[in-house]
Backbone as CSV, one residue per row, in Angstrom:
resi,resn,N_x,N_y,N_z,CA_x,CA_y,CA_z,C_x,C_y,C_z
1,UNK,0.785,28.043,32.335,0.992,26.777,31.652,0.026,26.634,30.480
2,UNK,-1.659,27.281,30.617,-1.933,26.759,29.550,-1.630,27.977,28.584
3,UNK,-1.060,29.303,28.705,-0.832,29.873,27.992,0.368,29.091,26.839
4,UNK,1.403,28.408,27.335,2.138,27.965,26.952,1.884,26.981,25.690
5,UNK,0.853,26.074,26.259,0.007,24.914,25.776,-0.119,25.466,24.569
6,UNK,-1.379,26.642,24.348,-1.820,27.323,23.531,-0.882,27.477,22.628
7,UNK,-0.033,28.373,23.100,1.097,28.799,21.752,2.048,27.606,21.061
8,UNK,2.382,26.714,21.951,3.198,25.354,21.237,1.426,24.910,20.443
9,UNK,0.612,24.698,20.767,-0.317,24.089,19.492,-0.514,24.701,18.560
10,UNK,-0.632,26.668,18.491,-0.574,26.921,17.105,0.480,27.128,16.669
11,UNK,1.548,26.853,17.229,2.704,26.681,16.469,3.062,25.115,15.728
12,UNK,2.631,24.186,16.294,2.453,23.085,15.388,1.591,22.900,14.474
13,UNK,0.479,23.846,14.829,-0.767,23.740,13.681,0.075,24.970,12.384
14,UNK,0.886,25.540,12.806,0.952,26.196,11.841,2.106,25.674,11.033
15,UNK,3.026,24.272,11.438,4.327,23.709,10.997,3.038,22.573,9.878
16,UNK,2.135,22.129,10.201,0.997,21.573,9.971,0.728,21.947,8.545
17,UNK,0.222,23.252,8.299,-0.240,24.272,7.396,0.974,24.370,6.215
18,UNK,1.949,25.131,6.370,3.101,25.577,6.217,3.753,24.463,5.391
19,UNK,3.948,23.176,6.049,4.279,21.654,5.246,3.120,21.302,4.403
20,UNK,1.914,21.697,4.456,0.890,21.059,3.822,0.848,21.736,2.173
21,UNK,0.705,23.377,2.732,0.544,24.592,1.515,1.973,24.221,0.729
22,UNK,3.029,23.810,1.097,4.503,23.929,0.644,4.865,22.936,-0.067
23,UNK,4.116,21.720,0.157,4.239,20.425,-0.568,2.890,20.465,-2.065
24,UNK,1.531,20.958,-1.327,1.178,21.210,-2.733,1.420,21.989,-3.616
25,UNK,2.368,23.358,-3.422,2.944,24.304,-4.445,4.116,23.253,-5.061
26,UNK,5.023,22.653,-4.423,5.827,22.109,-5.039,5.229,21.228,-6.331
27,UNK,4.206,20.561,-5.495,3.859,19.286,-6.205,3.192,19.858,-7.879
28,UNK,2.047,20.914,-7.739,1.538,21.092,-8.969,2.296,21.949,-10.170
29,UNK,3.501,22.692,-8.993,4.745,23.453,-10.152,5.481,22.426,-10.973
30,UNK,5.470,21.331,-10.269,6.573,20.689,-10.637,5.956,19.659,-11.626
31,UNK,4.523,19.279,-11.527,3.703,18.596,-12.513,3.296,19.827,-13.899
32,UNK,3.019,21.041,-13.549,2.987,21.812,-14.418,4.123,21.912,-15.352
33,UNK,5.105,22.137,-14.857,6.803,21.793,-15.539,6.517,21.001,-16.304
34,UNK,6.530,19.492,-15.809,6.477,18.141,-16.501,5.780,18.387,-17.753
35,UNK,4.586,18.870,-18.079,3.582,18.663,-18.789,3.819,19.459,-20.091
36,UNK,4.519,20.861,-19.433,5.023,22.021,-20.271,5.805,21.622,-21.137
37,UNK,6.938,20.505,-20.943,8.166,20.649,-20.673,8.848,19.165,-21.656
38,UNK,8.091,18.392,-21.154,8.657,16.692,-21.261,7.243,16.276,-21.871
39,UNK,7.172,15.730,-23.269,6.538,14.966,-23.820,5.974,13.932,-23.067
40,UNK,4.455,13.350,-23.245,4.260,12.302,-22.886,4.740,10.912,-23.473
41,UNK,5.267,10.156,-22.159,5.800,8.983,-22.297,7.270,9.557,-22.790
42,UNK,8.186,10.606,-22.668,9.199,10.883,-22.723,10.467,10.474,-21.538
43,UNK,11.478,10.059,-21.919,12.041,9.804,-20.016,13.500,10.426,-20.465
44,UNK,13.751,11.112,-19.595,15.033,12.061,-19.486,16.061,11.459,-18.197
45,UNK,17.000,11.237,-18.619,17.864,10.849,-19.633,16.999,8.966,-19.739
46,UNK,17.604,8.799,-20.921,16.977,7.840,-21.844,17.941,6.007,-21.114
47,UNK,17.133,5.406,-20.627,17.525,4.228,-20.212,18.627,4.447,-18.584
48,UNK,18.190,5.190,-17.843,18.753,5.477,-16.721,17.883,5.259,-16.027
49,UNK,18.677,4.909,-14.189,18.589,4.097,-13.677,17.437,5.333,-13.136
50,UNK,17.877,5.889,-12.869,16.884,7.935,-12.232,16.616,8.440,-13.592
51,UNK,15.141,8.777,-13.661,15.039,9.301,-14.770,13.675,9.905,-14.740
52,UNK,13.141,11.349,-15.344,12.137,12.283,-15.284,11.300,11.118,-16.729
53,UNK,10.115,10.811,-16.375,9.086,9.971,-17.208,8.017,10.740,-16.907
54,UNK,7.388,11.402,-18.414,6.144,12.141,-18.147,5.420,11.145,-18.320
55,UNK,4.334,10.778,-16.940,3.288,9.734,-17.275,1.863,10.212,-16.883
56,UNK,0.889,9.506,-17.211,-0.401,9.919,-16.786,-1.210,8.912,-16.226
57,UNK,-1.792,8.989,-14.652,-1.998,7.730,-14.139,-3.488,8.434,-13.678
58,UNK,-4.480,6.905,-14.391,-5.820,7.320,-13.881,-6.136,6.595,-12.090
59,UNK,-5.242,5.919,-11.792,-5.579,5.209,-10.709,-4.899,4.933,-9.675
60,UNK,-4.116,4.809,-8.507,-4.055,4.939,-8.016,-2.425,4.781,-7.766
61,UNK,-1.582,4.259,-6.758,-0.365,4.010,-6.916,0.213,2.831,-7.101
62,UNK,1.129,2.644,-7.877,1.502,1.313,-8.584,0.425,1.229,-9.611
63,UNK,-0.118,1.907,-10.205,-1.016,1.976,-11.055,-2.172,0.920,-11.002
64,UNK,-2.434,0.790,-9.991,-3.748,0.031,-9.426,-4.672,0.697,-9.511
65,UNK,-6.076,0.216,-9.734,-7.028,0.705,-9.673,-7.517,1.589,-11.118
66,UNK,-6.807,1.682,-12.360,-6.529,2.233,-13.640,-8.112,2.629,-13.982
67,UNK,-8.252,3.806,-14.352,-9.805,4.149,-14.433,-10.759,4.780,-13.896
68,UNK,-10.498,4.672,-12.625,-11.407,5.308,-11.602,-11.556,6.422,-10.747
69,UNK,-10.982,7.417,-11.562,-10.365,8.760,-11.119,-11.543,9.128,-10.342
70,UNK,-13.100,8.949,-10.774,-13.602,9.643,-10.111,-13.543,8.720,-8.470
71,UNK,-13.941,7.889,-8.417,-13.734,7.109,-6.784,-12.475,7.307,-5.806
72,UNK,-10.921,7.693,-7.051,-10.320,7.761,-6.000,-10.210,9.372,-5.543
73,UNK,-10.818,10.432,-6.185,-11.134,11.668,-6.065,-11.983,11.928,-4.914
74,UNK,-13.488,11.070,-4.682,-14.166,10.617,-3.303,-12.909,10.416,-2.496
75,UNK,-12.244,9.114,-2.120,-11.539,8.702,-1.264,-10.516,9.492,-0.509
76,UNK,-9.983,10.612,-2.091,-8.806,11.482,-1.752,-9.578,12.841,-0.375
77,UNK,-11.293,13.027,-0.927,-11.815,13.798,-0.300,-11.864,13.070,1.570
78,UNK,-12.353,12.253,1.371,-12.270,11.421,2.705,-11.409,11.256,3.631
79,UNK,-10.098,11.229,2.424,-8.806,10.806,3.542,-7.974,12.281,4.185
80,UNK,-8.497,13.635,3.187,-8.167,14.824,3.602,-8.777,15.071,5.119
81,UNK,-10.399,14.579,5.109,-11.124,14.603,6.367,-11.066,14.176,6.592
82,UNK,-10.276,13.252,7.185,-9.705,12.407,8.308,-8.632,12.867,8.636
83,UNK,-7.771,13.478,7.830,-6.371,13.817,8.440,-6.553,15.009,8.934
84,UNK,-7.619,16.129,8.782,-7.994,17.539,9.474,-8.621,16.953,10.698
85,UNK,-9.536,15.715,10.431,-10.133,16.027,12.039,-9.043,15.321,12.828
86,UNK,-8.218,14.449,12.575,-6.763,13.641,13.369,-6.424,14.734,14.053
87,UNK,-6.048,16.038,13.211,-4.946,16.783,13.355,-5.655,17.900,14.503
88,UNK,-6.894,18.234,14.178,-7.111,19.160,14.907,-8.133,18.826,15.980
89,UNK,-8.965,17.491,16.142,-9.747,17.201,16.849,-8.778,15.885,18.042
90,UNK,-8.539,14.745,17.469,-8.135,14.005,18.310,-6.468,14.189,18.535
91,UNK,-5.928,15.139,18.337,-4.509,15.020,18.741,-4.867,16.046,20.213
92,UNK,-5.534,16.632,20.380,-6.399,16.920,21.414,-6.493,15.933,22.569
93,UNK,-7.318,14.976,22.023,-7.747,13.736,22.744,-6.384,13.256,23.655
94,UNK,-5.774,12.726,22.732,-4.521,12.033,23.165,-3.133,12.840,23.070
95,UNK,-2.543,13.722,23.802,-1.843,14.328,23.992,-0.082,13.923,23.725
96,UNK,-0.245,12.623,23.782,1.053,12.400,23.412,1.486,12.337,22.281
97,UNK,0.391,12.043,20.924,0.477,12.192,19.741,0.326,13.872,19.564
98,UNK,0.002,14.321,20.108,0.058,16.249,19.672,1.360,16.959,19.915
99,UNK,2.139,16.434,18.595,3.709,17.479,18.914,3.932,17.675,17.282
100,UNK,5.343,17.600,17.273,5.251,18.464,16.022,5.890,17.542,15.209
101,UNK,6.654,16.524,15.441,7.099,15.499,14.541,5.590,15.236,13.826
102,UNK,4.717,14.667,14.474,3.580,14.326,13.997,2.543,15.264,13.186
103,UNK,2.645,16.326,13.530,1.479,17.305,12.967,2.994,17.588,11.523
104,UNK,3.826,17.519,11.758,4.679,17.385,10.325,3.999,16.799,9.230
105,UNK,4.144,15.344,9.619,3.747,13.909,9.255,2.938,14.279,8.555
106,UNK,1.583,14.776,9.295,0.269,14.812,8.815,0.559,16.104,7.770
107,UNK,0.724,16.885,7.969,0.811,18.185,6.994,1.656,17.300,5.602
108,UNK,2.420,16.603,5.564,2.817,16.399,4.385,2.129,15.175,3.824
109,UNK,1.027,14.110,4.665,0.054,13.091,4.066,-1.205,14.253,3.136
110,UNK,-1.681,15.355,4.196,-2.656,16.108,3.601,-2.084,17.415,2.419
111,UNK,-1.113,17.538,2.398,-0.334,18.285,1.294,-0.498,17.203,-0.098
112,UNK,-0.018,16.226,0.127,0.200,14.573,-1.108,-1.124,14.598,-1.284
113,UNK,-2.072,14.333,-0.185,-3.512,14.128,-0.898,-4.261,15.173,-1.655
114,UNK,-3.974,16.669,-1.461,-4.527,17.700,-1.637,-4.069,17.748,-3.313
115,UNK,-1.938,17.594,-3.126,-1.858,17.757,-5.029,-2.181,16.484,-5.467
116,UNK,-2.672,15.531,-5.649,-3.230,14.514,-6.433,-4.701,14.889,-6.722
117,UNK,-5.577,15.320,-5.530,-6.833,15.442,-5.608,-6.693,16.706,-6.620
118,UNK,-6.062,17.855,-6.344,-6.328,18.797,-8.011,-6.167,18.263,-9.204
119,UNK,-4.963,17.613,-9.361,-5.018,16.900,-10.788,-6.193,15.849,-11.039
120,UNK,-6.316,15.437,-10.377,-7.683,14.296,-10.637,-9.360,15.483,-11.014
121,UNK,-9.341,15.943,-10.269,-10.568,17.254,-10.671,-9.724,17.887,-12.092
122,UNK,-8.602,18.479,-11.951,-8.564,19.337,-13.048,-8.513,18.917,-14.404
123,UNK,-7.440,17.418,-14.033,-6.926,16.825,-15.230,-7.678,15.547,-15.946
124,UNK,-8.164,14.642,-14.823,-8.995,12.922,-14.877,-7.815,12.268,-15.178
125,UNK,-6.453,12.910,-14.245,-5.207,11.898,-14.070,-4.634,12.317,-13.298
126,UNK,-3.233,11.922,-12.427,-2.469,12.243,-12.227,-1.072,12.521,-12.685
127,UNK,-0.472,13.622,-13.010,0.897,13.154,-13.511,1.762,12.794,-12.649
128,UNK,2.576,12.070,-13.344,3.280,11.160,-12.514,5.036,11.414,-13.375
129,UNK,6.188,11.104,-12.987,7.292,11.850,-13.312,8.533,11.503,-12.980
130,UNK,8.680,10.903,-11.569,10.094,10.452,-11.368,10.079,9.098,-11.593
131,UNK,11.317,8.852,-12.073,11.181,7.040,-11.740,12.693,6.625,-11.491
132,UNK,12.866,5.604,-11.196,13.788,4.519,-10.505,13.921,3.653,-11.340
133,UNK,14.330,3.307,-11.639,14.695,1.756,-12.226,13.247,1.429,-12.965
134,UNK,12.825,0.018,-12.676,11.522,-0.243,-12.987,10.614,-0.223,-11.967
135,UNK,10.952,0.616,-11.336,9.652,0.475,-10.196,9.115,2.112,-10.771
136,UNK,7.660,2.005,-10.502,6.125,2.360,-11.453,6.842,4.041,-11.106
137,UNK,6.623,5.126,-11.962,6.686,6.157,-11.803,5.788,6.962,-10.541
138,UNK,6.499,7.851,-10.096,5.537,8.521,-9.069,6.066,10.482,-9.044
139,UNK,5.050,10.797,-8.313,5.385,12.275,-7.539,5.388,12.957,-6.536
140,UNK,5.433,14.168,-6.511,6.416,14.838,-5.300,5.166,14.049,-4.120
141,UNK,3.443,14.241,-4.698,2.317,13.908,-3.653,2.875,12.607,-2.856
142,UNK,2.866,12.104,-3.858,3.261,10.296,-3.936,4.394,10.272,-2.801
143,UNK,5.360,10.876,-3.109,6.138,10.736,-2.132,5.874,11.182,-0.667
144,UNK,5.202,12.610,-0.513,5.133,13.151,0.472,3.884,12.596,1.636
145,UNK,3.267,11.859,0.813,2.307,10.457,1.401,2.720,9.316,2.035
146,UNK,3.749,8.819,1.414,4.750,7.708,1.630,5.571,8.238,2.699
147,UNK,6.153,9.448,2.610,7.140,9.443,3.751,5.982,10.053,5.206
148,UNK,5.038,10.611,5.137,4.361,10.899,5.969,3.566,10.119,6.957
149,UNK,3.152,9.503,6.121,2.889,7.937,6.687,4.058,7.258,7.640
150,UNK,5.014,7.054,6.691,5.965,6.751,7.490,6.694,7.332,8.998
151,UNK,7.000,8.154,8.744,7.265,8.977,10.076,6.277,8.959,10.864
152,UNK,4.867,9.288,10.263,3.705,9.210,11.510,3.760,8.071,12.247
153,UNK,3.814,6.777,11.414,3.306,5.498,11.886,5.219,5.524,12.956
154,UNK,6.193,5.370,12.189,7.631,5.432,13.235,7.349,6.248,14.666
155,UNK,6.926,7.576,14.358,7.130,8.465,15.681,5.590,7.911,16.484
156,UNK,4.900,7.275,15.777,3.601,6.657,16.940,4.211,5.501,18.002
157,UNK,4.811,4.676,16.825,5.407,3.409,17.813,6.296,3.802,18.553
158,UNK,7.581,4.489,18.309,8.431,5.696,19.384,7.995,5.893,20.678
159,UNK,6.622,6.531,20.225,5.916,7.688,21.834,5.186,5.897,22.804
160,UNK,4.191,5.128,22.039,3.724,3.939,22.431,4.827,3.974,23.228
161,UNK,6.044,3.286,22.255,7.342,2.301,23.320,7.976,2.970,24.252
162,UNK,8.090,4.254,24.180,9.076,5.539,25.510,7.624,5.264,26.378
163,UNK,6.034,5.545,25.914,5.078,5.111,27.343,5.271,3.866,28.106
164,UNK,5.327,2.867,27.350,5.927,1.687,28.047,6.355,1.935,28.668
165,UNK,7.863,2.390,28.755,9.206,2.111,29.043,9.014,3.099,30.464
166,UNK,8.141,4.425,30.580,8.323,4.844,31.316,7.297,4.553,32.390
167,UNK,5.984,3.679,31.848,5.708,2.975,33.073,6.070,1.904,33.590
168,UNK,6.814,1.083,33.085,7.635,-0.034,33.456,8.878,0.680,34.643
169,UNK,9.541,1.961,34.164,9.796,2.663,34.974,9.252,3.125,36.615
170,UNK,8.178,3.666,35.932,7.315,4.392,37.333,7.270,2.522,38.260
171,UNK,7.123,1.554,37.735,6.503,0.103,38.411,8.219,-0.230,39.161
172,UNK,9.323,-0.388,38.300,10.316,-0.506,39.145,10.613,0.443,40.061
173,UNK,10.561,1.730,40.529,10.666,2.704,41.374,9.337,2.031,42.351
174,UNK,8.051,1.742,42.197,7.188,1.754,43.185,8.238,0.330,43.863
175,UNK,8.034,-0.391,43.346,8.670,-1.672,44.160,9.884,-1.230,44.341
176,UNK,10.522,-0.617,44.347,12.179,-0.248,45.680,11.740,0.457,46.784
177,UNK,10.237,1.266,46.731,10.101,2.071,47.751,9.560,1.178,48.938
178,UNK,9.249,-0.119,48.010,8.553,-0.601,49.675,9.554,-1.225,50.311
């Protein structure tokens, strides 16, 4: 059994890795493109609803925080070490969070933080590139933060509510036995 253990954890540590390395190649090819490629303040195609906008953002998302590349470069360092020791120290701890939906999750929050944190060292911005309508331009990081988050925080409340459910379980079975 714990042989078993063993191999399902580096096999999630390595779905972990794999999503992490795969989201920052995407992310800095695809900002490299942009930069090569699309003029600044250029938007392809022109007054559409989806549209490639080469932008350059010193601060954070929704363009908050404008300026402070170096603080959120600290923070980006911080929030990487937190999501390595999550991933490899306390998913340990608590076993029901250690599967692979989750070590997903996390591989694509620490992939998003990893390509923002190069551009902020390399560049003293982020580029930034897709946009929507009028809501603020973003990228592949941006996204892969947003949805990582998301799924983490969904598949946490998931495992929480199935624990519930299955000790509310185990409590109706004790009371039929007596």
């Amino acid at each position: 059994m714990r042989k078993l253990n063993n191999l399902r954890e580096r096999w999630q540590n390595l779905v972990f890795a794999l999503v992490a390395l795969s989201l920052v190649l995407a992310d800095q090819f695809s900002k490299a493109w942009i930069r090569s490629n699309v003029a600044l303040g250029e938007s392809i195609p022109e007054g559409a609803f989806f549209h490639i906008t080469h932008n350059q953002n010193t601060g954070a998302a929704f363009g908050i925080f404008q300026g402070h590349t170096s603080t959120l470069a600290v923070v980006s360092f911080i929030g990487a070490g937190i999501i390595l020791f999550y991933t490899f120290y306390l998913c340990r701890r608590y076993p029901f969070l250690n599967n692979i939906v989750s070590k997903a999750a996390l591989g694509a929050m620490l992939g998003g933080t990893v390509g923002n944190l190069i551009d902020r060292i390399k560049l003293g911005y982020v580029t930034d590139f897709i946009g929507a309508g009028t809501f603020p331009s973003f990228n592949i990081s941006d996204a892969a933060i947003t949805g990582g988050v998301g799924v983490f925080a969904g598949s946490l409340i998931y495992l929480l509510l199935k624990e519930k459910q299955e000790a509310n379980d185990e409590d109706d079975l004790d009371f039929r036995c007596i």
